[in-house]
Backbone bond lengths (Angstrom), bond angles and torsions (degrees), N, CA, C in turn:
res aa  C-N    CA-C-N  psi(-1)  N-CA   C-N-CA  omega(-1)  CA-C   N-CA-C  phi
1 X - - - 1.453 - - 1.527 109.01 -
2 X 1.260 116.79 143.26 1.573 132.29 161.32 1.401 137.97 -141.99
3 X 1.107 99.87 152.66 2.114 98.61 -168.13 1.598 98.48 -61.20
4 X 1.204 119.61 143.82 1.117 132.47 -157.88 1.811 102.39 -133.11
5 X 1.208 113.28 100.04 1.304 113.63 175.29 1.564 126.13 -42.39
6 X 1.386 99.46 139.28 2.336 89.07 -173.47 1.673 86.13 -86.38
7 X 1.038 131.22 18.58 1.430 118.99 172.09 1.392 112.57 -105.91
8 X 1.033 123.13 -5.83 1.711 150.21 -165.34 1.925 101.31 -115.46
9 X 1.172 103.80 -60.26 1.504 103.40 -177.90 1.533 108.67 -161.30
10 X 1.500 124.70 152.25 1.141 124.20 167.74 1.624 117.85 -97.59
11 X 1.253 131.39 169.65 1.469 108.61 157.41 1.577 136.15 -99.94
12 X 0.768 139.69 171.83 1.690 137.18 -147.19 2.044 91.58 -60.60
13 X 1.323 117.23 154.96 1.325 103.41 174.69 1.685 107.06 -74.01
14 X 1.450 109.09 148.92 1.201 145.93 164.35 1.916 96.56 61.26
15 X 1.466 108.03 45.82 1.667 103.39 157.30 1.399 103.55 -104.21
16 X 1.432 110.51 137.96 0.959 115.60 -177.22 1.946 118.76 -63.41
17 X 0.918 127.03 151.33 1.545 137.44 -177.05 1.256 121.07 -127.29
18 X 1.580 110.20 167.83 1.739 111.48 147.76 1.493 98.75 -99.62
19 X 1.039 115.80 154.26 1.665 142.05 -174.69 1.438 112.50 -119.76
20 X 1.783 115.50 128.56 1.464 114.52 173.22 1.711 104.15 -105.70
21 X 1.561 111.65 88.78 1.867 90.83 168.76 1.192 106.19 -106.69
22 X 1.404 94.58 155.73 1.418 118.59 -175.78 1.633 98.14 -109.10
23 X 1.197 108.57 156.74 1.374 120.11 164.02 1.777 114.07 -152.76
24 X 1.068 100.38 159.64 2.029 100.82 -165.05 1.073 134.05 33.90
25 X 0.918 148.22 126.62 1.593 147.77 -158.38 1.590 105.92 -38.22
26 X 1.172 149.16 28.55 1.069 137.41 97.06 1.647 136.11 151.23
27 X 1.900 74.15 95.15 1.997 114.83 172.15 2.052 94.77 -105.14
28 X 1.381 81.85 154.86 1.659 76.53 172.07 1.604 85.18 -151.56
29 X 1.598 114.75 169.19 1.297 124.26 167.21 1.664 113.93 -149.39
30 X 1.390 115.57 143.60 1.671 136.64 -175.64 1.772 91.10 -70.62
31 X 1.419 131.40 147.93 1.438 115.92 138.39 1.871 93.73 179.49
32 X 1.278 81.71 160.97 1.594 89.27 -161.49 1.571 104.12 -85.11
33 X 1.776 111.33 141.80 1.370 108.97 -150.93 1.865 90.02 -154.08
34 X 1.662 79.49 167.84 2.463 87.89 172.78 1.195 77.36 -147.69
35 X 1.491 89.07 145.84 1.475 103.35 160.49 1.452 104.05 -117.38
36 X 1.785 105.14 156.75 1.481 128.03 -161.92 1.335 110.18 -127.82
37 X 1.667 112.35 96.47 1.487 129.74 -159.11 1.856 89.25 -56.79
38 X 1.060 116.47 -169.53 1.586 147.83 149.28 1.292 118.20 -70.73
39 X 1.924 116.07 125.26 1.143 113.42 -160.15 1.458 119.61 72.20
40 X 0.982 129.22 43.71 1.301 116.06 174.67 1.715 108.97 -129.69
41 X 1.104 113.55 121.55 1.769 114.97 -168.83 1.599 106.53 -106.36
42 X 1.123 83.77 171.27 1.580 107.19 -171.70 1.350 133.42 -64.18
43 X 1.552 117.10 -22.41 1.170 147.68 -169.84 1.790 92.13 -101.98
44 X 1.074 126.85 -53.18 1.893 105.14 179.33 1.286 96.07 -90.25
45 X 1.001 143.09 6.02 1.456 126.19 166.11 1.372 125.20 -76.11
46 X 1.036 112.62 151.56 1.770 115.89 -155.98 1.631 107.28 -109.73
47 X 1.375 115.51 7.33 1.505 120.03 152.09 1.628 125.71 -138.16
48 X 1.496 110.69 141.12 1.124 118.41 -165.47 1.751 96.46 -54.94
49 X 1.662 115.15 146.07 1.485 123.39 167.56 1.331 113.72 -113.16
50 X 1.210 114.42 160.01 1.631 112.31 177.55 1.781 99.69 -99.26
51 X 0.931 98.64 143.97 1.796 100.91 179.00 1.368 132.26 -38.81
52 X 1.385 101.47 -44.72 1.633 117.70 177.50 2.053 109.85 -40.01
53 X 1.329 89.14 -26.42 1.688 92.20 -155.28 1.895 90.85 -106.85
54 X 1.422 111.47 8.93 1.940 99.76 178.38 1.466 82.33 -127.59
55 X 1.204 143.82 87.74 1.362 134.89 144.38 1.478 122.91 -97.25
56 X 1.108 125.70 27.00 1.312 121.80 152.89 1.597 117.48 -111.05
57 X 1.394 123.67 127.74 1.157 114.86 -159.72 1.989 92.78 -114.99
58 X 1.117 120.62 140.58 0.911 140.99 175.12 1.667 119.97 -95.66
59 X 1.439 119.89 95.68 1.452 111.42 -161.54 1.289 117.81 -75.11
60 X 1.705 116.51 -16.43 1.838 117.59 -173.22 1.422 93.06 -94.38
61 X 1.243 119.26 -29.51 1.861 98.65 171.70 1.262 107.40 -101.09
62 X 1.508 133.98 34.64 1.340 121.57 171.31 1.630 117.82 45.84
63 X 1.084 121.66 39.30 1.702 104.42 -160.22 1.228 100.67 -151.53
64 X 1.209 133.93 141.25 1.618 132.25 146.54 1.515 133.13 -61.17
65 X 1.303 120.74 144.88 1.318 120.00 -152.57 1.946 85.43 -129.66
66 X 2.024 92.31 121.15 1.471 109.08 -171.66 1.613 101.71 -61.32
67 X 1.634 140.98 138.63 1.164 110.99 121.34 1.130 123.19 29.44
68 X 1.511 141.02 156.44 0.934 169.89 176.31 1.344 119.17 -131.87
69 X 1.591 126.41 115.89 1.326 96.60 -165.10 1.603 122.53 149.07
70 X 0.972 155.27 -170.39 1.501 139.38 -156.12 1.578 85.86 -140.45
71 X 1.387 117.49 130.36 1.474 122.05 156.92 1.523 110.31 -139.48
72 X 1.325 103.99 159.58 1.575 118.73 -166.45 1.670 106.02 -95.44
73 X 1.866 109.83 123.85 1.500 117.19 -166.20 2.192 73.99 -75.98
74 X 1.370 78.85 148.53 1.628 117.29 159.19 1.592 123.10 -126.39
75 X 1.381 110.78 103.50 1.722 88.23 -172.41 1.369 106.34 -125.04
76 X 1.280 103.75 26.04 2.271 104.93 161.75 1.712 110.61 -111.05
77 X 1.145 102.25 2.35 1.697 108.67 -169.17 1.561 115.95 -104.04
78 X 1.199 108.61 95.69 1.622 119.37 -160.24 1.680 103.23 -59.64
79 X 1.021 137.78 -18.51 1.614 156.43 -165.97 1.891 96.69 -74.25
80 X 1.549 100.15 -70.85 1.725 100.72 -160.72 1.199 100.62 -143.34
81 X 1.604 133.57 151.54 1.589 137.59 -148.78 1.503 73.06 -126.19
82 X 1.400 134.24 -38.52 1.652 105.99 -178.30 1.595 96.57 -142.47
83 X 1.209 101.71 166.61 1.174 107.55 179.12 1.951 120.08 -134.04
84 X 0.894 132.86 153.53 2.081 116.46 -177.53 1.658 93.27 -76.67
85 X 1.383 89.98 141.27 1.545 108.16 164.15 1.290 105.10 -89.77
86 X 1.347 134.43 133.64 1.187 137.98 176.20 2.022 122.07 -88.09
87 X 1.611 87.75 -32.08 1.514 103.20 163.23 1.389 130.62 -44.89
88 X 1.161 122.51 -168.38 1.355 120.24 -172.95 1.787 90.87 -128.36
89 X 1.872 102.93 99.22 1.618 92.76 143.44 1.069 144.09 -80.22
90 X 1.312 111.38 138.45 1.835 124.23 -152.04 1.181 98.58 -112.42
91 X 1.470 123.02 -39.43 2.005 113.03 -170.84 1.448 89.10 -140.90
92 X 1.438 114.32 -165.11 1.508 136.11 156.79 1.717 87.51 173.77
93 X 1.818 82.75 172.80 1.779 109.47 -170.84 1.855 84.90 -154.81
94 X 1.111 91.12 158.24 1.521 119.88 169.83 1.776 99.20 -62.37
95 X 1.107 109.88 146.20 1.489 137.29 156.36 1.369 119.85 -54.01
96 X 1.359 115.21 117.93 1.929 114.43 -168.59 1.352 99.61 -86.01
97 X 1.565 109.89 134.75 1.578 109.32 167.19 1.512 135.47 -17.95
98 X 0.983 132.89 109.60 1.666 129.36 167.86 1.444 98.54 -31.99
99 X 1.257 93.74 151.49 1.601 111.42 172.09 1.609 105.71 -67.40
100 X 1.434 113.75 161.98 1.544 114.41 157.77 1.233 99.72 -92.66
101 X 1.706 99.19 132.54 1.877 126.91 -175.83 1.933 90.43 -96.98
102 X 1.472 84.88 105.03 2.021 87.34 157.91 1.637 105.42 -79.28
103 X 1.689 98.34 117.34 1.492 86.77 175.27 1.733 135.70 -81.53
104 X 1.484 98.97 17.76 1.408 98.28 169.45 1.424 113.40 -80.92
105 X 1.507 110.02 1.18 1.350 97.94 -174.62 1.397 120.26 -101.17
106 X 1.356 123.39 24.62 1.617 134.37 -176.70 1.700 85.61 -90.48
């Protein structure tokens, strides 16, 4: 696997990733992220959104149209499953296999 420039390629909308943002001439941070092409609504999307982030409403498909845009998955935070990154993503790579869980060990 390798970081893969968003100037080179994006990844499919809403697969999950690792994310390279940068912010200020130069801090950067790892965190797991989807990005949300153009045109993409609320109704084929495969995670619930909070409103703030669908304000364009589309009247012939009845539907709201997400943001556009890279946000960071959250999945211990009972509030919001993603949130907008405001940073600047610079790379991402696919997500490395989960470990194998021996279940004698719970």
């Amino acid at each position: 696997m390798r970081w893969i420039p968003v100037t080179e390629q994006l990844p499919e909308a809403e697969q999950q990733v690792l994310a390279y943002c940068r912010y200020g001439t130069t801090g950067g941070y790892i965190c797991k992220a989807i990005y949300i092409p153009p045109e993409t609504y609320r109704e084929d999307s495969g995670f619930d959104w909070d409103w703030d982030v669908c304000n364009t409403y589309n009247e012939e498909r009845d539907d709201y149209e997400i943001e556009p845009g890279w946000y960071e998955r959250i999945h211990n935070w009972d509030e919001y499953g993603s949130v907008g990154i405001n940073d600047t993503v610079t790379h991402w790579m696919p997500l490395p296999d989960a470990p194998e869980v021996d279940r004698n060990d719970d």
